[in-house]
C-alpha positions in Angstrom: 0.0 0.0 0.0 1.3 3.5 -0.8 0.9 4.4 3.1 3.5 1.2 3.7 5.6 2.4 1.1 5.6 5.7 2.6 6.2 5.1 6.2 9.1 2.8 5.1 10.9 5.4 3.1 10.7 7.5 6.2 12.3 5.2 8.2 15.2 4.3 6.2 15.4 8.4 6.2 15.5 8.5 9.8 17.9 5.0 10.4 20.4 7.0 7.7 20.6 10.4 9.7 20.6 8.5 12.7 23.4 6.2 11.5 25.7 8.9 10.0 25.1 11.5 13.0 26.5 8.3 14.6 29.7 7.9 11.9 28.6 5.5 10.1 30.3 5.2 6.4 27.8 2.8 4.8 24.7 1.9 5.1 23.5 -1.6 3.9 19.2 -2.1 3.6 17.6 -5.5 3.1 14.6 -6.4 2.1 13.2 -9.5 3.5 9.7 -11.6 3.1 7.6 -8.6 3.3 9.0 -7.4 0.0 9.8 -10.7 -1.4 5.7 -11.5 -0.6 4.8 -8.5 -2.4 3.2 -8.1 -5.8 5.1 -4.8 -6.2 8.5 -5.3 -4.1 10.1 -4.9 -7.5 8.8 -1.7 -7.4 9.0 -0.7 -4.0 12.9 -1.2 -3.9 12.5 1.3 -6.7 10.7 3.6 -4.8 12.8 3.7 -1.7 16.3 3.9 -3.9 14.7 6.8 -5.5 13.6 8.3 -1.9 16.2 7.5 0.2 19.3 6.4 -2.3 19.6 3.6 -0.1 19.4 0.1 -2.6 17.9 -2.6 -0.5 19.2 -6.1 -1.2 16.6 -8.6 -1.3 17.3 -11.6 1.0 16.6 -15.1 0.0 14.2 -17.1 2.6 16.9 -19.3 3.2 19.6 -16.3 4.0 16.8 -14.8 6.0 15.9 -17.6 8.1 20.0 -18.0 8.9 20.3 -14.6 9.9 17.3 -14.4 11.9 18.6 -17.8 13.4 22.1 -16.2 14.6 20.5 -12.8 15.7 18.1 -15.1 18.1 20.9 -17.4 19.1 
């Protein structure tokens, strides 16, 4: 939904100031199932490159499910 889409581009805006008030050289976005899910994830990477300049990286399920393994762990 355009609201979704929205609200996510603001956040990567505000996790980018955030991150470079903090000193951070690079910023690396993923996209996980939510995006992957989606009719229009194509598009909405897109969208928030365009926004934000940030390119997500679309995770596979499998890379998704072993980093969410390791962050719980």
């Amino acid at each position: 939904a355009p609201a979704a889409v929205a609200r996510l581009i603001d956040f990567i805006d505000e996790s980018t100031r955030i991150g470079e008030d903090a000193g951070v050289s690079q910023i690396i976005g993923f996209a996980t199932s939510a995006i992957r899910g989606a009719p229009n994830g194509a598009e909405v990477i897109d969208q928030v490159a365009a926004a934000t300049g940030v390119t997500l990286q679309l995770l596979s399920g499998e890379d998704e499910a072993r980093l969410t393994f390791h962050a719980v762990r």
